[in-house]
Each structure stands twice: as structure tokens, then as C-alpha cells.
TORKOL-4160 file (C-alpha; in steps of 0.2 Angstrom, whole numbers, padded with zeros to 4 digits, m for minus):
97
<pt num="1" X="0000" Y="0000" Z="0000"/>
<pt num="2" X="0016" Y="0013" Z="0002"/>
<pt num="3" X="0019" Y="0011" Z="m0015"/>
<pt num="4" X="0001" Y="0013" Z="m0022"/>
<pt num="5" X="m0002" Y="0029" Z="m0009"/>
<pt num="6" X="0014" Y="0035" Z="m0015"/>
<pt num="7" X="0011" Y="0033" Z="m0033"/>
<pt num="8" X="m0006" Y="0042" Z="m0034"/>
<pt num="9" X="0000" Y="0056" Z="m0020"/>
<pt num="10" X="0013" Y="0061" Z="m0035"/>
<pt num="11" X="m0001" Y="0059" Z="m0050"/>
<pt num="12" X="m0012" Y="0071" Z="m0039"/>
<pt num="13" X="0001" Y="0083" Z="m0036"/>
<pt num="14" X="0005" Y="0083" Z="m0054"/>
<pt num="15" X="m0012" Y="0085" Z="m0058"/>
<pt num="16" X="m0013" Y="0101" Z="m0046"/>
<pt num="17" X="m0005" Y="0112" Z="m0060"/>
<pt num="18" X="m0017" Y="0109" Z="m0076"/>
<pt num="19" X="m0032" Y="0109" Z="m0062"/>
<pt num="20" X="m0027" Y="0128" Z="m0061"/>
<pt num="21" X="m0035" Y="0130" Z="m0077"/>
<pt num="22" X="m0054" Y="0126" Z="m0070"/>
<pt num="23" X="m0053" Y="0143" Z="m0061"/>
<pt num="24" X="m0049" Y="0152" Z="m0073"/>
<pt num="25" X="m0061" Y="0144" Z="m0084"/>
<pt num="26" X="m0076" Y="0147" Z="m0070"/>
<pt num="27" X="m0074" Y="0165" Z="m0070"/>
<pt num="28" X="m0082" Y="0164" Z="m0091"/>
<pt num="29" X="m0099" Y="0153" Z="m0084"/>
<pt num="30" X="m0105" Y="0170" Z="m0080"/>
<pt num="31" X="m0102" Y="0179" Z="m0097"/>
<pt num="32" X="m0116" Y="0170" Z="m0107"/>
<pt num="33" X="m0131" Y="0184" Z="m0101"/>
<pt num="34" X="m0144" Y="0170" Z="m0101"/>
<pt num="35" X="m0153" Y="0163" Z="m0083"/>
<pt num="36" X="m0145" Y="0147" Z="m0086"/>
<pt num="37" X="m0149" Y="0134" Z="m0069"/>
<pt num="38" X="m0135" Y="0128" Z="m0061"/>
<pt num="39" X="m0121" Y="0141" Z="m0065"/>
<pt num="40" X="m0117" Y="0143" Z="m0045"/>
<pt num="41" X="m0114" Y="0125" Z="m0045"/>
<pt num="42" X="m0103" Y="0124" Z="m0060"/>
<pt num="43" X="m0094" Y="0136" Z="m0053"/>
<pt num="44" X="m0093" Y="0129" Z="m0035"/>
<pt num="45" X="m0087" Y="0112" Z="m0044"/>
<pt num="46" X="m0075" Y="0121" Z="m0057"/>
<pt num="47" X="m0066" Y="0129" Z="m0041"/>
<pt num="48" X="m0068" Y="0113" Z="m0031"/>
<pt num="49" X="m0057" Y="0103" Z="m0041"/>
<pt num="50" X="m0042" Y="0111" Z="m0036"/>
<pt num="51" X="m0046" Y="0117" Z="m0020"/>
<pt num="52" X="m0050" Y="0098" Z="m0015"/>
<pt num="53" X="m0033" Y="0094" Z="m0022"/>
<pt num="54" X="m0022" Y="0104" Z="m0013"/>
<pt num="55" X="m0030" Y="0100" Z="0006"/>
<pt num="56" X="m0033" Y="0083" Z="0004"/>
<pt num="57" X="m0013" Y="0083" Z="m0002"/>
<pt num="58" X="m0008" Y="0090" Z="0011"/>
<pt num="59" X="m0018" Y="0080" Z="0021"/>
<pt num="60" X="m0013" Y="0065" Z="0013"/>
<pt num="61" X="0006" Y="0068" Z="0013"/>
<pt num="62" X="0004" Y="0070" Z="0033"/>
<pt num="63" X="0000" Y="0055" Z="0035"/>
<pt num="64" X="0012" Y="0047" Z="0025"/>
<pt num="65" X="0025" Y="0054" Z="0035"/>
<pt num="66" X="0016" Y="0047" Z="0050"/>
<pt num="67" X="0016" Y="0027" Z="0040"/>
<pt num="68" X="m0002" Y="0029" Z="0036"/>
<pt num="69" X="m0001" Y="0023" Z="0022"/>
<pt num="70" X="m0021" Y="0017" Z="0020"/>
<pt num="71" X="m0030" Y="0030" Z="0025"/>
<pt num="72" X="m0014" Y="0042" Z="0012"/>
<pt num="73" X="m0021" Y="0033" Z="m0002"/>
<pt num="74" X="m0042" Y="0035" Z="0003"/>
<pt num="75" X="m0040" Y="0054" Z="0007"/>
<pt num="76" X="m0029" Y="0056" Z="m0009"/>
<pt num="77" X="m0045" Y="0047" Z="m0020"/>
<pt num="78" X="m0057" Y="0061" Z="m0012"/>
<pt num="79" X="m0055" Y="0074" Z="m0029"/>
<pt num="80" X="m0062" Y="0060" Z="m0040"/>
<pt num="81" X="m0076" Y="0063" Z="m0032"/>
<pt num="82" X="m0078" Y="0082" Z="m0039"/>
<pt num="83" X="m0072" Y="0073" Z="m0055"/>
<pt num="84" X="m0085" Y="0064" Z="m0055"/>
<pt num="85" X="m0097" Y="0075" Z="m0052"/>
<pt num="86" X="m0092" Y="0087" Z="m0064"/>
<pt num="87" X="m0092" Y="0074" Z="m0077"/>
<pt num="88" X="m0112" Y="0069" Z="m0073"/>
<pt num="89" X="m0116" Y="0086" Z="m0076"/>
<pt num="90" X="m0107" Y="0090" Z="m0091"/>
<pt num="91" X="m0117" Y="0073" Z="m0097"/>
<pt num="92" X="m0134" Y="0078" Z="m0090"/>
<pt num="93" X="m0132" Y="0095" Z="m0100"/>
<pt num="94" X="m0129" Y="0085" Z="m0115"/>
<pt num="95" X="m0142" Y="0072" Z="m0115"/>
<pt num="96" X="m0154" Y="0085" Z="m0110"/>
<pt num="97" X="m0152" Y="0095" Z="m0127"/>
């Protein structure tokens, strides 16, 4: 599990960079002019992503150095999640068109 927790705590910090991007890209979802639903969220999620990054990282890397090794490798997993959900709405904008 060291190895595995290691592995995707460097994939995550690596991903920190690009993830950047998302906040800059949140500040546009307001430029449309139209009372679109779900513009708070998408914004909320769009900031999420890095923001979830960097505390679980830091969290994660905390308890690597303490030979935590499990629980390293569950909290580094936690961005997925906003990911995720970003992906499910991007689909249900899509399918809903």
C-alpha cells in the first residue's frame, strides 16, 4: 500500500498544475447573459477541483510521513469525487439537449 499511496499522491500533485486552469475557466460561466440553472454549482465544482486537491494533499502527505499509508491513499481518492461530479453534469447537460 506505500507504494500505491505514493504513486497516486505524485499523480495528484502533478495534476494540481493543469487543475489551475478550472478557475480560470469558472470566471467565463457568467459571461453568457442568459438565466441558465446551475451556474453557481458549476462554478462551485469548477473551483472545487483544485481546491480539493491541494487540502486533501496535504492531508494525505501528513499521513504518509506518519506510516499511514491506508488512509494516504483513501483521502488522496477524495478529488475524484468532484471529477465525477463534474463529469455527470457535463453529461446531463448534454443528454438534456
Amino acid at each position: 500500500m506505500q507504494t500505491t499511496a505514493l504513486i497516486t499522491n505524485i499523480i495528484f500533485d502533478i495534476a494540481f498544475i493543469p487543475s489551475l486552469v478550472l478557475i480560470y475557466v469558472s470566471l467565463f460561466i457568467f459571461d453568457n447573459g442568459t438565466n441558465g440553472s446551475g451556474r453557481w454549482l458549476m462554478f462551485t465544482l469548477f473551483n472545487g477541483v483544485p481546491a480539493s486537491i491541494l487540502v486533501t494533499q496535504i492531508i494525505s502527505w501528513v499521513a504518509y510521513s506518519n506510516g499511514n499509508y491506508d488512509f494516504a491513499f483513501k483521502v488522496s481518492l477524495v478529488p475524484l469525487i468532484v471529477v465525477l461530479l463534474i463529469g455527470l453534469w457535463l453529461l446531463r447537460d448534454y443528454l438534456t439537449k
